[in-house]
C-alpha positions as CSV (number, residue, x, y, z in Angstrom):
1,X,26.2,-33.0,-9.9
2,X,24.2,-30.2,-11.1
3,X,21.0,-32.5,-10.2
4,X,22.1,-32.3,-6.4
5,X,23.5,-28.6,-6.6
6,X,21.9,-26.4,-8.6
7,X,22.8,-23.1,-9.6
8,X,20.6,-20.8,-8.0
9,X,19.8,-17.5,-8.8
10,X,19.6,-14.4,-6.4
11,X,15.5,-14.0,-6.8
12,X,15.9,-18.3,-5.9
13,X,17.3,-16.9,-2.1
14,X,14.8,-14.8,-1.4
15,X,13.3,-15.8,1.8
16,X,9.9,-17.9,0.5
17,X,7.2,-15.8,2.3
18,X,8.8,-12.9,1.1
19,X,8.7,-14.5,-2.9
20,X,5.1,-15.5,-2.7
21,X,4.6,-12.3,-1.5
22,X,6.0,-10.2,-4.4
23,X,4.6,-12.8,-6.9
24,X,1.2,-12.6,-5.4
25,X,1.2,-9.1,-5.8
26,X,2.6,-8.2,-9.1
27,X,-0.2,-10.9,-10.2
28,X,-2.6,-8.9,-8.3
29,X,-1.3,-5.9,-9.7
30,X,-1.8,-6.7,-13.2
31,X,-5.5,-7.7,-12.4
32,X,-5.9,-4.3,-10.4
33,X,-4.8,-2.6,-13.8
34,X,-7.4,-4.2,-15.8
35,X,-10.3,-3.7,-13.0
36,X,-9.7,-0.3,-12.7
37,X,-9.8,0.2,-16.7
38,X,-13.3,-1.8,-16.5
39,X,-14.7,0.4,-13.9
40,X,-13.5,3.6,-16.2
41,X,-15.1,1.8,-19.2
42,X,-18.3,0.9,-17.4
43,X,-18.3,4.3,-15.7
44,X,-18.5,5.8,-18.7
45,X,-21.1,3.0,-20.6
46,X,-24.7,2.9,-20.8
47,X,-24.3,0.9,-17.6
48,X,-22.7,4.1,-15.8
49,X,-26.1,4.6,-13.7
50,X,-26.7,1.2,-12.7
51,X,-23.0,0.7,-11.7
52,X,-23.3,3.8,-9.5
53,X,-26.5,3.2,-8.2
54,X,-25.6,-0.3,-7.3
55,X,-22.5,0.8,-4.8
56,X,-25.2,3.2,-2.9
57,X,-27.9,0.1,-2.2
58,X,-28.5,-0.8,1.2
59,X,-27.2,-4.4,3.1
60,X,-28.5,-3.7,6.0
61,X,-26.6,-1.1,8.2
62,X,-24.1,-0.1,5.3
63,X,-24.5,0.5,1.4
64,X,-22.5,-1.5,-0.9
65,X,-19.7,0.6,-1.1
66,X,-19.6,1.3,2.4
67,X,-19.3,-2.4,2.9
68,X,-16.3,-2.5,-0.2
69,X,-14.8,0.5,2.0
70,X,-14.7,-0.3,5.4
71,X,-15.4,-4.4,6.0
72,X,-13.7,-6.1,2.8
73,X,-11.0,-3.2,3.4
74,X,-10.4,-4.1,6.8
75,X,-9.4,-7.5,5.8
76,X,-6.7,-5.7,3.6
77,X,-5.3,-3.9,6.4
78,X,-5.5,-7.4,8.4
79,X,-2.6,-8.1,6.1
80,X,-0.7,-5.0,5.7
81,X,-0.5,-5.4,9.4
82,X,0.7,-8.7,9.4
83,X,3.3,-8.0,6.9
84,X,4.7,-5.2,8.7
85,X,4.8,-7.1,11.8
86,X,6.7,-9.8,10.2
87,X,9.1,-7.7,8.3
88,X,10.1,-6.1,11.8
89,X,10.4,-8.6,13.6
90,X,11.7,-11.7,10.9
91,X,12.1,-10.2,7.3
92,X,13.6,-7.1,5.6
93,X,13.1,-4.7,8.9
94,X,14.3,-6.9,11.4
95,X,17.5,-5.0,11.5
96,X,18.8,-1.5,11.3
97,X,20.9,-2.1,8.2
98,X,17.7,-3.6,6.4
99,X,15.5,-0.9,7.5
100,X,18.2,2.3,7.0
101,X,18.2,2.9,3.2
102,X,13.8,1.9,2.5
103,X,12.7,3.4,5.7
104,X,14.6,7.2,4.6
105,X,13.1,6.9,0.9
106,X,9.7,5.7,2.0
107,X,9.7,9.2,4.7
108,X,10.9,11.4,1.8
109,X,8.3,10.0,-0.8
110,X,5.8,10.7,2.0
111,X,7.0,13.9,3.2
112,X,7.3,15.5,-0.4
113,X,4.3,14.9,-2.0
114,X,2.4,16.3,0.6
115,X,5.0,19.7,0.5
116,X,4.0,19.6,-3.4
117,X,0.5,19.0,-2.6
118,X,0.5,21.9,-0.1
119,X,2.2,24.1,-2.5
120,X,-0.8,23.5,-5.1
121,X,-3.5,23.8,-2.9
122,X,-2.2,26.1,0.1
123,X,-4.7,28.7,-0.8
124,X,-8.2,26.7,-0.3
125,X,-8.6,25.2,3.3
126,X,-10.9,22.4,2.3
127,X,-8.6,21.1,-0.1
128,X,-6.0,21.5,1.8
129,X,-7.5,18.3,4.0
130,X,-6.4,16.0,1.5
131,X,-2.3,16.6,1.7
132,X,-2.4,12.8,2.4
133,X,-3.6,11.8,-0.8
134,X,-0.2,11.1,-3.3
135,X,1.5,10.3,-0.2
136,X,0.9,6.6,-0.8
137,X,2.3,3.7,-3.2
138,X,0.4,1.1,-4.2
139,X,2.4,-1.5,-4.0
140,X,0.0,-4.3,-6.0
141,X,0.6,-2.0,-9.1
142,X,3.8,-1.1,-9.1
143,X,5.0,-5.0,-8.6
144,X,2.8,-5.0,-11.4
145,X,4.3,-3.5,-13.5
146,X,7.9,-5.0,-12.5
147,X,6.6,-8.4,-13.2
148,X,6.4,-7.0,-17.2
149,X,9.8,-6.7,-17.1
150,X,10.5,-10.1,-15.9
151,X,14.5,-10.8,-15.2
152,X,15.7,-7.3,-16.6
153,X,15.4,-6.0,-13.0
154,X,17.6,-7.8,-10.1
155,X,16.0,-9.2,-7.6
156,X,17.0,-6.8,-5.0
157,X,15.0,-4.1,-6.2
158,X,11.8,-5.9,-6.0
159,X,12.7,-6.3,-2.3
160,X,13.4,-2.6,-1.8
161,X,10.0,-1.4,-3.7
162,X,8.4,-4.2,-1.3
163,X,9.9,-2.9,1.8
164,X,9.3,0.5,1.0
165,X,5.9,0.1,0.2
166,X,5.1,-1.4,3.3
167,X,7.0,1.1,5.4
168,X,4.7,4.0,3.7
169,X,1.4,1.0,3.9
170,X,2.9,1.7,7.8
171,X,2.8,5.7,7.7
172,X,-0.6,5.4,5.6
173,X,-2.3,3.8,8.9
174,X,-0.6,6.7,11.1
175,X,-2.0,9.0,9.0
176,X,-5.6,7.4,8.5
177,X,-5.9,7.1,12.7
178,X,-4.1,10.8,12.9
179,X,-6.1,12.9,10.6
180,X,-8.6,11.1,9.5
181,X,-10.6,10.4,11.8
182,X,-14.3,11.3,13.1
183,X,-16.5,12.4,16.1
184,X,-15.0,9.3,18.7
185,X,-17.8,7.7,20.4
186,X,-15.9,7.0,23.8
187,X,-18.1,3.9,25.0
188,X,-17.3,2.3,22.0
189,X,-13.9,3.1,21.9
190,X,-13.5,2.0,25.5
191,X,-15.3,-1.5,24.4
192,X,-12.5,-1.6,21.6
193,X,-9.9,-1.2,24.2
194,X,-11.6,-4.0,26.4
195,X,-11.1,-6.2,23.7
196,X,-7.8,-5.7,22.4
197,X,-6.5,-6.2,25.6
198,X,-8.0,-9.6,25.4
199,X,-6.3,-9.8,22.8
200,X,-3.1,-9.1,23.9
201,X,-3.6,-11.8,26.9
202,X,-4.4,-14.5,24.9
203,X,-1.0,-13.4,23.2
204,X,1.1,-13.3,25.9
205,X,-0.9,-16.6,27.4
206,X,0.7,-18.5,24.1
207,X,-2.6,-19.2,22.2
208,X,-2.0,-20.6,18.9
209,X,-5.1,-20.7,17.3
210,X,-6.5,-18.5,15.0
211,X,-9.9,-18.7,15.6
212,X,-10.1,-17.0,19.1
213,X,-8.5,-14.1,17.7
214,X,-10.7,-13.8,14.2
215,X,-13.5,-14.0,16.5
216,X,-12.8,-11.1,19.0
217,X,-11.1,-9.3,15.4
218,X,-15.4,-9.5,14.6
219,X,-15.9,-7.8,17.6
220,X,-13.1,-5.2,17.6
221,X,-14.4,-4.4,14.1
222,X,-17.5,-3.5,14.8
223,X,-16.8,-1.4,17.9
224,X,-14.2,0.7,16.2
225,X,-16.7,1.1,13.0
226,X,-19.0,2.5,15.9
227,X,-16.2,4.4,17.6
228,X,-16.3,7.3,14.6
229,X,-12.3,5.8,14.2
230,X,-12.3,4.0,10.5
231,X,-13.0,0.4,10.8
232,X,-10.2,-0.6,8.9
233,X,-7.6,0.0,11.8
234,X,-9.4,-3.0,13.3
235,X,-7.6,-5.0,11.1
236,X,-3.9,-3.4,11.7
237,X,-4.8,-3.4,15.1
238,X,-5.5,-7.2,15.4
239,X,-2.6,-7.8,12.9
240,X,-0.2,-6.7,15.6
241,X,-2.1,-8.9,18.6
242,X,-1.4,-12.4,16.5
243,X,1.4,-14.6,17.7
244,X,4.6,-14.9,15.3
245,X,6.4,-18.3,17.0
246,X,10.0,-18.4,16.1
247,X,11.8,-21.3,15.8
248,X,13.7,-22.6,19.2
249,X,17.3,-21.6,19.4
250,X,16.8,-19.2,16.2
251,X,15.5,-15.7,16.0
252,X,13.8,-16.9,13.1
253,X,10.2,-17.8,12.7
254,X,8.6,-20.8,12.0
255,X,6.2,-20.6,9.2
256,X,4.6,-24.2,9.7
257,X,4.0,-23.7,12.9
258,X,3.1,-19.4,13.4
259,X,-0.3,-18.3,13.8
260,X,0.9,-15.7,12.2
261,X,2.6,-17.0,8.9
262,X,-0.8,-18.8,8.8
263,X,-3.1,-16.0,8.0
264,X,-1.1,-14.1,6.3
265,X,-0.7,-17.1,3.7
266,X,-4.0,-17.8,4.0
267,X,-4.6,-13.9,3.4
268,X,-2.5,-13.3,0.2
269,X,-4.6,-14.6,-2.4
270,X,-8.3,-13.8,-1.4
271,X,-6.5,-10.1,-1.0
272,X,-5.0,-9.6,-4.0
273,X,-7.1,-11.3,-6.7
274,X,-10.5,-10.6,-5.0
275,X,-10.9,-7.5,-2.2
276,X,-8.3,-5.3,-3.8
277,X,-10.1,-5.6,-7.5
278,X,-13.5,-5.6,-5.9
279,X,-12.1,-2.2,-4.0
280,X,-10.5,-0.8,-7.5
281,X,-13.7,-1.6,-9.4
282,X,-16.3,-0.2,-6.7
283,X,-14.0,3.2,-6.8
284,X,-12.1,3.7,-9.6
285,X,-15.1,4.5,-12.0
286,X,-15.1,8.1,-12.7
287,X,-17.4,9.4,-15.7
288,X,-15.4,11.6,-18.1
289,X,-19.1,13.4,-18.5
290,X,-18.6,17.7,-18.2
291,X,-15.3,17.0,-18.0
292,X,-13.2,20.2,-19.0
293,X,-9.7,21.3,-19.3
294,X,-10.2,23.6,-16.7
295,X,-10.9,20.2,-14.0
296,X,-8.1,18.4,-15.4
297,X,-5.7,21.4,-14.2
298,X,-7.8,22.5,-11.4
299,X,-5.1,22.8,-8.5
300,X,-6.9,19.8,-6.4
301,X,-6.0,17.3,-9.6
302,X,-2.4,18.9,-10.2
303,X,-1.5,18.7,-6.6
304,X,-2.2,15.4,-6.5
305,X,-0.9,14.5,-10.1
306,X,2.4,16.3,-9.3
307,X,2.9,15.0,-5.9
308,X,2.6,11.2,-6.7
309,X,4.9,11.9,-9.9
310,X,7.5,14.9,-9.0
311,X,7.0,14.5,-5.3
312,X,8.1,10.5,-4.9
313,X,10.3,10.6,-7.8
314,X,12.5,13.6,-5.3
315,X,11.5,12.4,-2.1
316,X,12.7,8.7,-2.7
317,X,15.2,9.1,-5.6
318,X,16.5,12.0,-3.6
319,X,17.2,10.3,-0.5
320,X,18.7,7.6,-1.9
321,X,21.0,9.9,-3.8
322,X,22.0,11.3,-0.1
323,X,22.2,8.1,1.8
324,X,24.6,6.3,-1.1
325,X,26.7,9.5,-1.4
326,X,27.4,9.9,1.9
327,X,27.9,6.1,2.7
328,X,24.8,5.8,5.0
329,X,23.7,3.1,2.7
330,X,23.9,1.4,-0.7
331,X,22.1,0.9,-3.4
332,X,20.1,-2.5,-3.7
333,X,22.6,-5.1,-5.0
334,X,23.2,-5.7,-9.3
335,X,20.5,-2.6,-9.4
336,X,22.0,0.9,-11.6
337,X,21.1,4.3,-10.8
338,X,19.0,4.0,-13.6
339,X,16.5,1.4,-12.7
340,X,16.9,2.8,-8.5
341,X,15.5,6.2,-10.7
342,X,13.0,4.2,-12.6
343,X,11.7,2.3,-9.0
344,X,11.3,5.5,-7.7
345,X,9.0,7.0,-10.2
346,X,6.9,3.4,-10.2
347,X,6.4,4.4,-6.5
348,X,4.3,7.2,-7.7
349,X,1.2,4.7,-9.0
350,X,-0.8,5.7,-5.8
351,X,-4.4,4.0,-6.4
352,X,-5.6,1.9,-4.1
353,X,-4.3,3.3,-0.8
354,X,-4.5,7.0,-2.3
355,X,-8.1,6.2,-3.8
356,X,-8.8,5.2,0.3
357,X,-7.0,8.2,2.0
358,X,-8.9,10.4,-0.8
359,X,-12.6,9.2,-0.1
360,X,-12.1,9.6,3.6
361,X,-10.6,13.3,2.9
362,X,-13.8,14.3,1.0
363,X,-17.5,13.6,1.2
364,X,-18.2,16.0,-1.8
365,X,-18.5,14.1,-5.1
366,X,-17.2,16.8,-7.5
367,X,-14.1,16.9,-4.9
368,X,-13.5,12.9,-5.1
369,X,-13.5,13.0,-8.9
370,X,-10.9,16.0,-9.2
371,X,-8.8,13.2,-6.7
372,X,-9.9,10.0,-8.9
373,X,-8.8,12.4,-11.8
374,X,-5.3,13.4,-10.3
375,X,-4.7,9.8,-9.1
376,X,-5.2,7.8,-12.4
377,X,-3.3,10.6,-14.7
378,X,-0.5,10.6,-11.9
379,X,-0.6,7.0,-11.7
380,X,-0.4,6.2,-15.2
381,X,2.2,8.9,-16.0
382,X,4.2,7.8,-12.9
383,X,4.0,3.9,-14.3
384,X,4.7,4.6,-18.0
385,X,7.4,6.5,-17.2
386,X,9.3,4.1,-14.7
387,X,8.6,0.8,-17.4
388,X,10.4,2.7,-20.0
389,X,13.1,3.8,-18.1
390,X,13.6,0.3,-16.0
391,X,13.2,-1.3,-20.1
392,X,16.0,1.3,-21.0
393,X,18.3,0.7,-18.2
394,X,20.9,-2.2,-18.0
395,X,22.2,-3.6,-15.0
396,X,25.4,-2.5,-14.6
397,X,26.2,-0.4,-11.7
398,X,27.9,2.8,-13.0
399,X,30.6,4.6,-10.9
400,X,29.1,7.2,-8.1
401,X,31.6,7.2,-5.3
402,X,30.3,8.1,-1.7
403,X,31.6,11.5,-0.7
């Protein structure tokens, strides 16, 4: 009876952690798009003053923003940690096949924007420190703007743009600890240490509740912030220390029962319709005041324009072109080359992890503008151009034989 058995759809067999996920996020997405517009607006209202002076007011230790950048933003990378340890180890990278065709395309749009970045700004050493910048997706946004398109694009690709995005969210945090990172205070660092190997006993020792690990996550927090290392790996780091249980007898977990299923549930929401749009608003106001053509194609704006567009649209399409041909891989399943080309260029909306790695990059105002410039024209270009292509494309699979 079709009451007992019914007819259920790809998107309807996606594991359920991994649908809430991508619904959460394009949601979040399409509230990250209207924040950000507000903070343009407001940057660029009567209110523009007291919006900017507000970020730089003082709560004790930290200003506003400082507190927006480095504590709310922690919590953020609490769950980009989580998801990437549960993708290894129980979702779309527990296996090599899985991991194969996103991991390549994620390195390539990583690897290429920075070459086109380079290639823009190869001639001024203090831009040259943010090469970094287009290197990330956002992936909030560009789920975003898949949600728009509702059924027209399978299933699949979804869960490729999701597992990409969290495999460059994965290369983002290399990169932040890598380059990014201050004078280290070495007593701090070595209290940091202290306590994430606490944390890794009360792993090993089986502890399933939360609460001893949020608490010493407090702690680890504020030693790394006073380490000179940016705070927000506190939250990767303690991401990777909670406990996943699997089920007996499976090597699948158990989302009633994991500590780490938990949080991450608990996580989704509070991330994407409140620190992520408190993030975008607190940074993506930029005034359009003495704004000339000469900024919008100074090579600092370009390289970071052209990277997030040209750069993941040949790093990812590109290697994806190379994996199917040669039989390394294939393409996400009921997805055309058209709407794998269209995925790609939505990979180039950059924002909220580019906005991050940008503001770390440079302390000079007229420098983070240029980026906030080069970010939201790449962005937009890069998101405009993949919706009308994905809108354009059907869903047929046209004939491209591996070599």
């Amino acid at each position: 009876m079709s009451k007992l058995q019914p007819a259920r759809p790809l998107r309807g067999r996606i594991n359920s952690t991994l649908r809430q996920f991508l619904d959460n996020e394009a949601s979040g997405g399409l509230v990250l798009m209207g924040v950000a517009l507000l903070a343009i607006i407001v940057a660029n209202s009567p209110l523009a003053d007291s919006y900017f002076a507000a970020l730089h007011v003082y709560l004790g230790p930290l200003s506003i923003q400082h507190w927006i950048n480095d504590a709310l933003m922690a919590v953020f990378f609490l769950l980009v940690g989580l998801e990437i340890k549960r993708e290894m180890l129980d979702g779309q990278l527990s296996s090599w096949s899985r991991r194969v065709l996103p991991g390549a395309a994620a390195a390539g749009g990583m690897v290429v924007p920075a070459l086109i970045y380079v290639a823009f700004n190869y001639d001024n050493p203090a831009a040259l420190r943010g090469w970094a910048i287009p290197s990330a997706t956002d992936i909030a946004f560009a789920l975003g703007v898949l949600s728009l398109l509702g059924p027209k694009v399978p299933a699949s690709l979804k869960i490729f743009l999701a597992t990409l995005a969290i495999i460059d969210d994965l290369g983002a945090v290399i990169v932040i600890a890598l380059f990014y990172t201050a004078d280290v205070n070495l007593y701090a660092l070595a209290g940091a240490a202290l306590v994430v190997a606490n944390l890794v006993i009360f792993n090993r020792l089986g502890v399933m509740r939360l609460w001893p690990f949020l608490v010493l996550g407090a702690v680890l927090w504020v030693l790394v912030l006073m380490s000179g290392i940016h705070a927000t790996l506190a939250g990767v780091i303690l991401a990777l220390t909670i406990p996943i249980r699997l089920t007996p007898g499976t090597p699948e977990a158990s989302p009633a029962v994991s500590p780490l299923h938990k949080l991450e549930h608990a996580l989704h929401k509070p991330v994407a319709f409140l620190i992520v749009p408190i993030f975008g608003f607190a940074n993506a106001g930029v005034s359009f005041t003495g704004v000339t053509p000469a900024t919008l194609v100074d090579p600092l704006t370009l390289g970071v324009g052209a990277g997030l567009v040209v750069g993941k649209l040949i790093g990812i399409f590109g290697i994806v072109v190379i994996m199917v041909r040669t039989g390394l891989a294939e393409l996400p399943a009921a997805a055309s080359w058209g709407q794998t080309l269209g995925v790609s260029l939505l990979c180039g909306i950059g924002f909220t992890m580019s906005l991050f790695i940008g503001l770390l990059a440079f302390e000079d105002p007229d420098m983070q503008d240029r980026v906030k410039f080069g970010i939201l024209g790449g962005s937009i270009i890069a998101g405009l151009s993949g919706y009308i292509l994905l809108r354009l494309s059907d869903r047929r699979v046209p004939e491209l034989k591996a070599a």
